[in-house]
Structures are given as structure tokens and as C-alpha cells.
MIFI-403978 format. One record per atom (N, C-alpha, C): residue number from 1; atom name; x, y, z. Coordinates in Angstrom, 3 decimals. Example, Ala and Ser with C-alpha at 12.3 -4.5 7.8 and 13.67 -1.06 7.14 Angstrom:
BEGIN
<kolke palum="1" guke="N" u="13.190" v="-5.690" w="7.800"/>
<kolke palum="1" guke="CA" u="12.300" v="-4.500" w="7.800"/>
<kolke palum="1" guke="C" u="13.200" v="-3.300" w="7.800"/>
<kolke palum="2" guke="N" u="12.850" v="-2.250" w="7.080"/>
<kolke palum="2" guke="CA" u="13.670" v="-1.060" w="7.140"/>
<kolke palum="2" guke="C" u="12.900" v="0.030" w="7.870"/>
***
This chain:
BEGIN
<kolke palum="1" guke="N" u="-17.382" v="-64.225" w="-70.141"/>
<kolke palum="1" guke="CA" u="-16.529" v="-63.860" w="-71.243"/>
<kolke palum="1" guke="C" u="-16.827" v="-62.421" w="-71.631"/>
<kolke palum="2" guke="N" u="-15.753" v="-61.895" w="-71.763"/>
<kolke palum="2" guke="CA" u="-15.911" v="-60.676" w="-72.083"/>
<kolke palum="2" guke="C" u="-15.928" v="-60.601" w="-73.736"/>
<kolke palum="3" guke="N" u="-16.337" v="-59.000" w="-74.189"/>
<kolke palum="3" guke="CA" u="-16.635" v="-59.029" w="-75.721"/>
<kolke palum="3" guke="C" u="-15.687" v="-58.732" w="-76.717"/>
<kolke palum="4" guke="N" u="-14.308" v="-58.429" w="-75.886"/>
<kolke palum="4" guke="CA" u="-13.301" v="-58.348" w="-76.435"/>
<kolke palum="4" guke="C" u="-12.439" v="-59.580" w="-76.645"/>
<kolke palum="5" guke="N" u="-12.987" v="-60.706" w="-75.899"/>
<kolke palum="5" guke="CA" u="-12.124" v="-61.961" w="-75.922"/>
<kolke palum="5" guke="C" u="-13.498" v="-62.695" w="-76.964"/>
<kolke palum="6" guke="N" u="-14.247" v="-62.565" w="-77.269"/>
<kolke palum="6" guke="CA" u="-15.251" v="-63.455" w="-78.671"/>
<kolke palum="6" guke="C" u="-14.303" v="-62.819" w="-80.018"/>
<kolke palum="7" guke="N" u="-14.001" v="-63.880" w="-80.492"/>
<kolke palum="7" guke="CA" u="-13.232" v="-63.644" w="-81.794"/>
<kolke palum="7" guke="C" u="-14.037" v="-62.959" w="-82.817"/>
<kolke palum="8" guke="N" u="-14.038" v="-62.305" w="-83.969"/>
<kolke palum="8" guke="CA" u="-14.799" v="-60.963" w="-84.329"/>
<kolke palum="8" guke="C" u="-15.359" v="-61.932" w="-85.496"/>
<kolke palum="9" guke="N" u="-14.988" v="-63.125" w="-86.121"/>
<kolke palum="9" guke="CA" u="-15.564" v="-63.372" w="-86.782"/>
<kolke palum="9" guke="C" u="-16.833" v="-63.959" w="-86.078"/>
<kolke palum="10" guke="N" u="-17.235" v="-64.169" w="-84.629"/>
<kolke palum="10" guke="CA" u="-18.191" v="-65.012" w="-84.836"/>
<kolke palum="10" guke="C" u="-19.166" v="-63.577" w="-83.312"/>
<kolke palum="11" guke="N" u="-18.933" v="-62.335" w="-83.250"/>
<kolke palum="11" guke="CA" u="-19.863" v="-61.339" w="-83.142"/>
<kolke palum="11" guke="C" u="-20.849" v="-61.359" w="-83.284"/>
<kolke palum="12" guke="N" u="-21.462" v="-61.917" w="-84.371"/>
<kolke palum="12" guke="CA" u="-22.710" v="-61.625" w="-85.280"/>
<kolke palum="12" guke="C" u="-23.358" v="-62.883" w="-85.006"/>
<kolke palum="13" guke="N" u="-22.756" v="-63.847" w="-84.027"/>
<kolke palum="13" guke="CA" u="-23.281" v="-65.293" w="-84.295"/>
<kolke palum="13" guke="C" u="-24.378" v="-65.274" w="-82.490"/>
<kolke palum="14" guke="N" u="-23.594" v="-64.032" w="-81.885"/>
<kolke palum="14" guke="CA" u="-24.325" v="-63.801" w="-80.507"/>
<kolke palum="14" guke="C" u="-25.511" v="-63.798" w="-80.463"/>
<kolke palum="15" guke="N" u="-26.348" v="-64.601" w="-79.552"/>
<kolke palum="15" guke="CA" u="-27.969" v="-64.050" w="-79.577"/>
<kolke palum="15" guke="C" u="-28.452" v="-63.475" w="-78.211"/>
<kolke palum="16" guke="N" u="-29.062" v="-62.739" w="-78.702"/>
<kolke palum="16" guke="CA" u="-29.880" v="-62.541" w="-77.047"/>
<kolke palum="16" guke="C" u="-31.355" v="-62.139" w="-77.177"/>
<kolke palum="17" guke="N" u="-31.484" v="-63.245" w="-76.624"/>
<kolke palum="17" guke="CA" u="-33.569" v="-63.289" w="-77.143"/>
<kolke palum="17" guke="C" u="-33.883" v="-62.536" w="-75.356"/>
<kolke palum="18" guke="N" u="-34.845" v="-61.696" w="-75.445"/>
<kolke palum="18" guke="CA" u="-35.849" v="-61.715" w="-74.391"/>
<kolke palum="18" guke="C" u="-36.874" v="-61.318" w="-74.770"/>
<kolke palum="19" guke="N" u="-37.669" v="-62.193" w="-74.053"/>
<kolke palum="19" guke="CA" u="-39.202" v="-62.368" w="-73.982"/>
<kolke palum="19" guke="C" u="-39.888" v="-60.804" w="-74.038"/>
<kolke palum="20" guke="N" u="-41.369" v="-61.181" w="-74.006"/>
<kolke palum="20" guke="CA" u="-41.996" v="-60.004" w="-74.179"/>
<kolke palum="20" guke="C" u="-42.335" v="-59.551" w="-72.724"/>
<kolke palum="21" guke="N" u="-42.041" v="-60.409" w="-71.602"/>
<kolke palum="21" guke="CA" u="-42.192" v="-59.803" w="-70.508"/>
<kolke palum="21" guke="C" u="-41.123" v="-58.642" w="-70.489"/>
<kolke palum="22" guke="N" u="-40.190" v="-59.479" w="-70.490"/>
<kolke palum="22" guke="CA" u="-38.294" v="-58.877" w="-70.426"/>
<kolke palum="22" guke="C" u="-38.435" v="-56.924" w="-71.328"/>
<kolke palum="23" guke="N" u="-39.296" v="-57.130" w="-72.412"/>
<kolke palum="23" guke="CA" u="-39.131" v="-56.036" w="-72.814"/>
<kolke palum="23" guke="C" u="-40.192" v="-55.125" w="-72.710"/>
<kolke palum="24" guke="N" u="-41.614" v="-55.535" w="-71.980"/>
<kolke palum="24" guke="CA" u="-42.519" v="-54.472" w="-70.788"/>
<kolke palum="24" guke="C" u="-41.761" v="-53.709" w="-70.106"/>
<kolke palum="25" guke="N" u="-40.677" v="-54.735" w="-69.252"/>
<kolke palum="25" guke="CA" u="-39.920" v="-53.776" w="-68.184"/>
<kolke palum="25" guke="C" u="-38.902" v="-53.233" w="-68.884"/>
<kolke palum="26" guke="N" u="-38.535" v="-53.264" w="-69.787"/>
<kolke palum="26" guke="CA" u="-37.991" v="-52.381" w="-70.578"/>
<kolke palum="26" guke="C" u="-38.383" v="-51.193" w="-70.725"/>
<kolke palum="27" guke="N" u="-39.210" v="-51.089" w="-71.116"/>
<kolke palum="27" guke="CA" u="-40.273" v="-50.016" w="-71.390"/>
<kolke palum="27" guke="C" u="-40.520" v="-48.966" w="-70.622"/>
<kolke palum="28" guke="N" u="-41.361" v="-50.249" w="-69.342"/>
<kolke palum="28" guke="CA" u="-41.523" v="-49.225" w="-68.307"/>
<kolke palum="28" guke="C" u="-40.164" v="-48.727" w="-68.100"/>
<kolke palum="29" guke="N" u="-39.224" v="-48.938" w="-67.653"/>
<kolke palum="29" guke="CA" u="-37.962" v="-48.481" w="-67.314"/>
<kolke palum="29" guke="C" u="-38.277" v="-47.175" w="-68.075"/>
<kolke palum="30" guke="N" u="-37.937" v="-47.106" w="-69.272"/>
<kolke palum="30" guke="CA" u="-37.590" v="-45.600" w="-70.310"/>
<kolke palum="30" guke="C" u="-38.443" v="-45.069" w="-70.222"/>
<kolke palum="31" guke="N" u="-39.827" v="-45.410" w="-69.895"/>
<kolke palum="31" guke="CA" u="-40.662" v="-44.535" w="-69.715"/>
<kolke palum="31" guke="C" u="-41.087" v="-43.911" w="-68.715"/>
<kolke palum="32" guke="N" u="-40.515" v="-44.245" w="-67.383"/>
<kolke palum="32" guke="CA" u="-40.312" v="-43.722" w="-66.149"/>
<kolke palum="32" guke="C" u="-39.431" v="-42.631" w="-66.338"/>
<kolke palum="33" guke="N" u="-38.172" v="-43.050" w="-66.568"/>
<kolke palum="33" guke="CA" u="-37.273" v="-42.114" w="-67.188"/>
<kolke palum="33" guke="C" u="-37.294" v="-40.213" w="-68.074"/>
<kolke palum="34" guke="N" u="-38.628" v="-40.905" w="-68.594"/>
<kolke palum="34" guke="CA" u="-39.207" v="-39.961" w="-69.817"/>
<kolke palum="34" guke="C" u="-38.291" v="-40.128" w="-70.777"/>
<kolke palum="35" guke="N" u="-38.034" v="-41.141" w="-71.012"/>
<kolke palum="35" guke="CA" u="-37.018" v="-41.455" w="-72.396"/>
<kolke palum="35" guke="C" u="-38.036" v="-41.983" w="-73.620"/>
<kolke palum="36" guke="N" u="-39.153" v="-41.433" w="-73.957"/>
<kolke palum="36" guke="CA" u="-40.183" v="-41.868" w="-74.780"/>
<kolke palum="36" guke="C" u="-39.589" v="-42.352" w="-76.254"/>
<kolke palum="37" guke="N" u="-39.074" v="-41.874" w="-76.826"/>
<kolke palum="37" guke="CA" u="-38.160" v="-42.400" w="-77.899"/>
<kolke palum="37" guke="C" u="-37.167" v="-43.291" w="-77.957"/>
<kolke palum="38" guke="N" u="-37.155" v="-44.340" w="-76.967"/>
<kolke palum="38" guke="CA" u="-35.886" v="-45.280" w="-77.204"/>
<kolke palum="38" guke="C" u="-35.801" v="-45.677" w="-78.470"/>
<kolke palum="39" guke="N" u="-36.609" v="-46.133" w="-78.859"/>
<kolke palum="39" guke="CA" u="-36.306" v="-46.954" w="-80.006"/>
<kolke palum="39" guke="C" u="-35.268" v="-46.020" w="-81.307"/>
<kolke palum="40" guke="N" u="-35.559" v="-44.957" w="-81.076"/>
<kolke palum="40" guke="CA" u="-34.919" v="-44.303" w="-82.113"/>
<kolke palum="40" guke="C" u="-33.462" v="-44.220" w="-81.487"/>
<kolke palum="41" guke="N" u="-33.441" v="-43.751" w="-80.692"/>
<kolke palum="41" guke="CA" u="-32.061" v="-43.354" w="-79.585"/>
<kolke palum="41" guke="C" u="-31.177" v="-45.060" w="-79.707"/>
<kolke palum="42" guke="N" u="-31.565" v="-46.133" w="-79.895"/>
<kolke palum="42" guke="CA" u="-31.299" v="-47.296" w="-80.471"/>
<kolke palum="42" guke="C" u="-30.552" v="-47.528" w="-81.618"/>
<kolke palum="43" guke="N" u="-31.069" v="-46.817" w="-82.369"/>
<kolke palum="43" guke="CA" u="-30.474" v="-46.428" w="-83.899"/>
<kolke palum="43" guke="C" u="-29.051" v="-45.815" w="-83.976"/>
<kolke palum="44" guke="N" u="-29.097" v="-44.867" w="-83.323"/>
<kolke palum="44" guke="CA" u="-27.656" v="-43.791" w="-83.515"/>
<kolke palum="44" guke="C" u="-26.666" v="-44.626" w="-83.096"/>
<kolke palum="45" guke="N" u="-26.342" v="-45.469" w="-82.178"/>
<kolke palum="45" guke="CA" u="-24.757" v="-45.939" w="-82.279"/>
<kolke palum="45" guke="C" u="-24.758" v="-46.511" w="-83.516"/>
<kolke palum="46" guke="N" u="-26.049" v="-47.098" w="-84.091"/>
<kolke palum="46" guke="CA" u="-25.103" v="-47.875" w="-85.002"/>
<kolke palum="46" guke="C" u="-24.658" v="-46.906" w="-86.520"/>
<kolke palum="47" guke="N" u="-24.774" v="-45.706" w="-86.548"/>
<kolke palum="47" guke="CA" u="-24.496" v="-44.537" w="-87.468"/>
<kolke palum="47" guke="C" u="-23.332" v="-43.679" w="-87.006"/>
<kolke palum="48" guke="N" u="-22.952" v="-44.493" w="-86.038"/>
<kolke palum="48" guke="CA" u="-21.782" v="-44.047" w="-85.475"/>
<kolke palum="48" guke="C" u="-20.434" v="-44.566" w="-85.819"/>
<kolke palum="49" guke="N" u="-18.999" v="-44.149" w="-86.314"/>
<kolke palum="49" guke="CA" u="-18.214" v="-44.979" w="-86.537"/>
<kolke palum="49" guke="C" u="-17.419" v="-45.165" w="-85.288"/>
<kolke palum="50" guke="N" u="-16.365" v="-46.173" w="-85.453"/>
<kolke palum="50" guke="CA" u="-15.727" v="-46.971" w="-83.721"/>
<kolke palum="50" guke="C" u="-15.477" v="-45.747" w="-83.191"/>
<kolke palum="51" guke="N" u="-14.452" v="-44.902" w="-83.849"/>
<kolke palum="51" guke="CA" u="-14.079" v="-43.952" w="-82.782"/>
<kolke palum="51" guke="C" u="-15.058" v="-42.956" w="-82.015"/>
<kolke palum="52" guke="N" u="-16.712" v="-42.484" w="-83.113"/>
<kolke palum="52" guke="CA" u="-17.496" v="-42.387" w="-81.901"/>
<kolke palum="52" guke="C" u="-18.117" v="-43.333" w="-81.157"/>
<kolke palum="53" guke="N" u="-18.200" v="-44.116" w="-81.253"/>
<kolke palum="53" guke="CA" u="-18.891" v="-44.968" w="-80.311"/>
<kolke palum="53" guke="C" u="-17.309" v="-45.026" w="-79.173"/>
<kolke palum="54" guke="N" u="-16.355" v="-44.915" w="-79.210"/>
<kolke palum="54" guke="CA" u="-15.623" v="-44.878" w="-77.865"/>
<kolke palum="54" guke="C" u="-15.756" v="-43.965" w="-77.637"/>
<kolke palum="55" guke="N" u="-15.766" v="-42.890" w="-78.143"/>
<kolke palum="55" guke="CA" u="-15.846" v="-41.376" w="-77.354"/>
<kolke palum="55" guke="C" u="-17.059" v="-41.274" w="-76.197"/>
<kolke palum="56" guke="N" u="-18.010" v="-42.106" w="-76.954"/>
<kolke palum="56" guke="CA" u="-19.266" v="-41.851" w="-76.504"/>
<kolke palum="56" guke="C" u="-19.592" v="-42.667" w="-75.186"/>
<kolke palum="57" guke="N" u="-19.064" v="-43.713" w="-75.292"/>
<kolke palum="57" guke="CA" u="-18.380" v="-44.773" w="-73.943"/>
<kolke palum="57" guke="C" u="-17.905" v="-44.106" w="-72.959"/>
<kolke palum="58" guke="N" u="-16.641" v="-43.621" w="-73.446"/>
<kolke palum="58" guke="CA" u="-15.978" v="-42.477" w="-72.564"/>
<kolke palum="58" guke="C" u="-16.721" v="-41.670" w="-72.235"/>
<kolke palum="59" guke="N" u="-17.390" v="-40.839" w="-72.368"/>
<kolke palum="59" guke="CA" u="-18.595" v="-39.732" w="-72.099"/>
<kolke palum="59" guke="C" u="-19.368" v="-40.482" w="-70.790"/>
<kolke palum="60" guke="N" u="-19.987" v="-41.202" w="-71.228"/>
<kolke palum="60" guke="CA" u="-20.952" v="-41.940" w="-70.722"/>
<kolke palum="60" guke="C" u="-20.525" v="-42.251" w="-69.193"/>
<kolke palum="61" guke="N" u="-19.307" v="-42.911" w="-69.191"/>
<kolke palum="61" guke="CA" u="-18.004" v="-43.277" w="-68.161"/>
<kolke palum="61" guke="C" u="-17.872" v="-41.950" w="-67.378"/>
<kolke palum="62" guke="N" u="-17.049" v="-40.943" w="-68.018"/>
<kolke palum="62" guke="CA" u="-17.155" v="-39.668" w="-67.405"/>
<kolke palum="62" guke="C" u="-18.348" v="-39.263" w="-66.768"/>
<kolke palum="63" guke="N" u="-19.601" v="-39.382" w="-67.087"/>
<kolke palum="63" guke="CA" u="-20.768" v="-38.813" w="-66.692"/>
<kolke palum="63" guke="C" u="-21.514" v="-39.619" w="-65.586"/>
<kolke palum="64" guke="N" u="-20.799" v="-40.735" w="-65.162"/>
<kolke palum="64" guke="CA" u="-21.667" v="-41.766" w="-64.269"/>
<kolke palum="64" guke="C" u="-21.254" v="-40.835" w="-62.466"/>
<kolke palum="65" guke="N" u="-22.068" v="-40.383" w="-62.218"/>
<kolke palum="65" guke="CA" u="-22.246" v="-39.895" w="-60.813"/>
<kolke palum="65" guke="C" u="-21.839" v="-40.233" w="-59.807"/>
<kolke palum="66" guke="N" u="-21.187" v="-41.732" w="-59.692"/>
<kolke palum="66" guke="CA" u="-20.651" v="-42.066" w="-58.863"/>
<kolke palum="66" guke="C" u="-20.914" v="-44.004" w="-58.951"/>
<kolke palum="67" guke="N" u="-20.568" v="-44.873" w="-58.091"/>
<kolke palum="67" guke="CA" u="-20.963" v="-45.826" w="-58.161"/>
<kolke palum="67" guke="C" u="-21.060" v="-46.901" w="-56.918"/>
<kolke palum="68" guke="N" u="-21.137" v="-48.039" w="-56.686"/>
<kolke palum="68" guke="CA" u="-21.497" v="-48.395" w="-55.336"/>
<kolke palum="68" guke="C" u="-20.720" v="-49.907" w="-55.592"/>
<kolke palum="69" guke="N" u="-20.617" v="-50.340" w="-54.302"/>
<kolke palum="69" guke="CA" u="-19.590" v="-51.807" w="-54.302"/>
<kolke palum="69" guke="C" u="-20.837" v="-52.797" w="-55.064"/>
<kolke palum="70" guke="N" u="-20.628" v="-53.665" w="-55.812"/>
<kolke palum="70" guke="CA" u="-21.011" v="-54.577" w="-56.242"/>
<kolke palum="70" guke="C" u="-22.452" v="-55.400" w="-55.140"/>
<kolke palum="71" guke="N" u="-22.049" v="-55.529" w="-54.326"/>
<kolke palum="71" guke="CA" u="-23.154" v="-56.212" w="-52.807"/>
<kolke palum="71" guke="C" u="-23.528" v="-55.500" w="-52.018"/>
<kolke palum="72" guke="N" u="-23.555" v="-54.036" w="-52.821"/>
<kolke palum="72" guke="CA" u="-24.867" v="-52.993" w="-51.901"/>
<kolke palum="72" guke="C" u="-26.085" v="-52.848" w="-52.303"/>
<kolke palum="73" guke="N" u="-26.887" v="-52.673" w="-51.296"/>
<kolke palum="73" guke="CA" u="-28.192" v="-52.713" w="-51.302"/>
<kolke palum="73" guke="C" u="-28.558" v="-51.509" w="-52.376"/>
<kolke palum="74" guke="N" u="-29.067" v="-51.368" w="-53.450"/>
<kolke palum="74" guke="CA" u="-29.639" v="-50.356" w="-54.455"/>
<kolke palum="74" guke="C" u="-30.837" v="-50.359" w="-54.872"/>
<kolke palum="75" guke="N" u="-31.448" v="-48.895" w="-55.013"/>
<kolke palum="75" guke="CA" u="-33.052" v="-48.592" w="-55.327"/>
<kolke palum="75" guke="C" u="-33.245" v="-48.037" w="-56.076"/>
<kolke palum="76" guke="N" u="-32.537" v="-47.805" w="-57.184"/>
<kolke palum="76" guke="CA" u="-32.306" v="-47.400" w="-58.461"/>
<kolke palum="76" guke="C" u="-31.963" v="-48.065" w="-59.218"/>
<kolke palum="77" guke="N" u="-32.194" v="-47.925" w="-60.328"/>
<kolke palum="77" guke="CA" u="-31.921" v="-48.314" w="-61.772"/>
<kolke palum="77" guke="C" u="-31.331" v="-47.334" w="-63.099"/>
<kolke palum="78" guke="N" u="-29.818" v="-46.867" w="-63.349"/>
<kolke palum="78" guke="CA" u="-29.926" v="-46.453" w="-63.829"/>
<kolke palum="78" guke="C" u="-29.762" v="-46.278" w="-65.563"/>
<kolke palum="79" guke="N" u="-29.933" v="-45.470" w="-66.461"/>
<kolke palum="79" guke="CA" u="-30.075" v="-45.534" w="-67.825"/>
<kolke palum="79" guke="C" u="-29.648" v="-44.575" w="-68.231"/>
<kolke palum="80" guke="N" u="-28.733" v="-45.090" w="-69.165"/>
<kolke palum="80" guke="CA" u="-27.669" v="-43.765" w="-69.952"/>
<kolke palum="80" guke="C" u="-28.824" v="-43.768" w="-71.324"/>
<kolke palum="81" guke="N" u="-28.578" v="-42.432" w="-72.298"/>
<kolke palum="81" guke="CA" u="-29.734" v="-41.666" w="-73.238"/>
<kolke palum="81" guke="C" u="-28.392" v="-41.259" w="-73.810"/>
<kolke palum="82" guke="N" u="-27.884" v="-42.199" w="-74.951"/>
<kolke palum="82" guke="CA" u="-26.601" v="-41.599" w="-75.886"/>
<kolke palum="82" guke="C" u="-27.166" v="-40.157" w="-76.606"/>
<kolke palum="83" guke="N" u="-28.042" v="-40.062" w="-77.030"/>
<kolke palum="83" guke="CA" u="-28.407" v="-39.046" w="-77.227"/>
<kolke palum="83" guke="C" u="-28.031" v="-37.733" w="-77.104"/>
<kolke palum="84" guke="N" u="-28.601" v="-37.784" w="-75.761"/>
<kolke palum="84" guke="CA" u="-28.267" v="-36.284" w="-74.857"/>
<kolke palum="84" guke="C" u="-26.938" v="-36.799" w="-74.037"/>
<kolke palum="85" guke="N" u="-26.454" v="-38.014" w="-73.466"/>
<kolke palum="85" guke="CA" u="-25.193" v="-37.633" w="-73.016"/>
<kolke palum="85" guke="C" u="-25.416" v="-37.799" w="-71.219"/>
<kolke palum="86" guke="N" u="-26.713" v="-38.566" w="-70.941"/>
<kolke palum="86" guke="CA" u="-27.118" v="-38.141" w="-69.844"/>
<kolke palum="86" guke="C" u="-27.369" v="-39.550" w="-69.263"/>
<kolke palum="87" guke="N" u="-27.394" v="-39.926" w="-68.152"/>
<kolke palum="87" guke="CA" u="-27.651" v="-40.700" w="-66.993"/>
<kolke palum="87" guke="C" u="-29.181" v="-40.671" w="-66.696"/>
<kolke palum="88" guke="N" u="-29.830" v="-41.130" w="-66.506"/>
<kolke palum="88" guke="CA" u="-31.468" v="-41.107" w="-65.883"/>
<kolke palum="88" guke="C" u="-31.370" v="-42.176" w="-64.931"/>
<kolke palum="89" guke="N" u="-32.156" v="-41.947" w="-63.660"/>
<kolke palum="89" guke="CA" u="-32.245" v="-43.143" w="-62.573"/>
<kolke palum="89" guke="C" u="-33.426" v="-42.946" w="-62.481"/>
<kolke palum="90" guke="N" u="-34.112" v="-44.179" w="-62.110"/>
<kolke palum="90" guke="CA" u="-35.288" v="-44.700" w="-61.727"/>
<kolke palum="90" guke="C" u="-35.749" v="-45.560" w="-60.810"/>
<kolke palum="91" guke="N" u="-36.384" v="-45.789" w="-60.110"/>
<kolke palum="91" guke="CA" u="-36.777" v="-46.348" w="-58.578"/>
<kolke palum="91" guke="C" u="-37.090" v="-47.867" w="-59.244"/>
<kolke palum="92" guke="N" u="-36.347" v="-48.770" w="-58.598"/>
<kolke palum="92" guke="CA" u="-36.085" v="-50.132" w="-58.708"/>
<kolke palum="92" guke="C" u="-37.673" v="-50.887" w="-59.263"/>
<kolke palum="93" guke="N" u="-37.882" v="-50.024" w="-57.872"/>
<kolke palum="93" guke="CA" u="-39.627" v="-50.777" w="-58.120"/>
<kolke palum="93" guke="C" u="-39.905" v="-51.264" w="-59.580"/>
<kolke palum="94" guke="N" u="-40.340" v="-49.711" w="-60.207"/>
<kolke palum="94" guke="CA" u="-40.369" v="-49.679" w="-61.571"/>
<kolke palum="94" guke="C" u="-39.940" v="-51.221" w="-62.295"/>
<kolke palum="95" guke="N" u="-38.744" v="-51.771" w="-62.130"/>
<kolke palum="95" guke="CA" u="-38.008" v="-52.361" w="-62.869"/>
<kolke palum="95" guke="C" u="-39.164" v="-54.100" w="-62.775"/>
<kolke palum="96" guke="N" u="-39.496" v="-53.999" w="-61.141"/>
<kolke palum="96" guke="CA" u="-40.051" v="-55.314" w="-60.628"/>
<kolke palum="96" guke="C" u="-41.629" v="-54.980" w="-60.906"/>
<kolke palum="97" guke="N" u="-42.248" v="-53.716" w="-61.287"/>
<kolke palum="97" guke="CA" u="-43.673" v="-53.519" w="-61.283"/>
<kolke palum="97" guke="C" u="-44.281" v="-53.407" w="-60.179"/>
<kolke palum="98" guke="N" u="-43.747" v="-53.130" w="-58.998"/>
<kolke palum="98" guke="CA" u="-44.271" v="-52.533" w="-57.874"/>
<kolke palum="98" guke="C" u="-44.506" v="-51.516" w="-57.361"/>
<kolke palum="99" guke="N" u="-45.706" v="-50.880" w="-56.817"/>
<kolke palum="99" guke="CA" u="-45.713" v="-49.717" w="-57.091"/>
<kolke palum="99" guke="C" u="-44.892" v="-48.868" w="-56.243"/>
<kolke palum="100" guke="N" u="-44.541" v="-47.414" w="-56.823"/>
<kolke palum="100" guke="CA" u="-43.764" v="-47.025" w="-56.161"/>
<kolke palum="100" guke="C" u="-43.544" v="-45.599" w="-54.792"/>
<kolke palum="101" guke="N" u="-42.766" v="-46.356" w="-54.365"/>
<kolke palum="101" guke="CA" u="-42.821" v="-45.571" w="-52.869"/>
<kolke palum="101" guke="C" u="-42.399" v="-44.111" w="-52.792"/>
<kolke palum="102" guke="N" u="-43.500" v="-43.123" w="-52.080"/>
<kolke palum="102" guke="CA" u="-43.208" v="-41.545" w="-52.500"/>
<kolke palum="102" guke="C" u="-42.359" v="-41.502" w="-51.096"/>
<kolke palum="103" guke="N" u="-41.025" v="-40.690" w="-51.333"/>
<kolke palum="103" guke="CA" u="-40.584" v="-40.314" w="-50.019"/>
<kolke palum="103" guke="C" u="-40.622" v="-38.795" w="-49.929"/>
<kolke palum="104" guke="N" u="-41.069" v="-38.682" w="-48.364"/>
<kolke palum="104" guke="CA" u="-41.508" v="-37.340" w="-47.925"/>
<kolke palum="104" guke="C" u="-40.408" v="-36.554" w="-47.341"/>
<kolke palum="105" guke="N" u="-40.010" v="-35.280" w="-47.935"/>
<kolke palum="105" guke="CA" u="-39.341" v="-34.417" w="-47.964"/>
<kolke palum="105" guke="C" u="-39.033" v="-33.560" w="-47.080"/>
***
């Protein structure tokens, strides 16, 4: 279901719990990234009114580098930073806690 088909009165009734593992790799993620401040960067959509938060969608949309069929093999992970407006990718590993593989240049 998409979030445009949940009727608006019951939005607020959504949950989404994850664990404290779920939000380690969180972590690590942004902090691979060098996104050290998520939590704040968290804050700003919601000081945002609708029409920025679509602009900012749109932005975000505009700014995605490209993208890959649904059932391709991928080694990245990537993370938009509303903030700055920017895309960050990060080596999958990261995501699973494995360490990660240097490729030689």
C-alpha cells in the first residue's frame, strides 16, 4: 500500500518499530557516509511546510545519479542528506557489518 492510498485520518496510527540492532546499522550507515548529525538533519522536514517538502522530493529525485533495474546485483547503499541536497553512497558491506573491501586503483 502506498501512502497516498492510507486515508489521512489514520497517518498517525502507522507504526514502525525497529529494534536496536536495526538502528546500529543505521548509524553505521550515516556514519560511513560522514553524515555525523543525522539526528538533527531528521528534524528539518518536519519545519518544513508541504510545498517544501515536495520541492525537496523533487530535488532529491532530480539529484539521484542514475538508477538500476530492481534484480541487479548492488554494492552500495545509498543516502540522501536533505540538508545539503546531496546523495551519499556507501559500500553494502557497511549495511551487513562486514568488513569492507578496498579496491585497487
Amino acid at each position: 500500500m502506498q501512502t497516498e492510498e492510507i486515508p489521512e485520518a489514520r497517518r498517525d496510527a502507522i507504526d514502525l518499530e525497529i529494534d536496536q540492532h536495526g538502528i546500529a546499522k543505521y548509524e553505521r550507515l550515516r556514519e560511513h557516509a560522514g553524515l555525523f548529525a543525522h539526528a538533527d538533519s531528521h528534524c528539518l522536514p518536519e519545519t518544513w511546510t508541504e510545498q517544501q517538502r515536495h520541492h525537496a522530493v523533487a530535488l532529491a529525485i532530480q539529484r539521484m545519479p542514475g538508477v538500476v533495474p530492481v534484480e541487479a546485483q548492488i554494492n552500495q547503499v545509498a543516502l540522501y542528506d536533505p540538508e545539503a541536497a546531496q546523495w551519499h553512497f556507501v559500500p553494502i558491506e557497511v549495511f551487513f557489518g562486514e568488513p569492507v573491501r578496498k579496491v585497487n586503483a
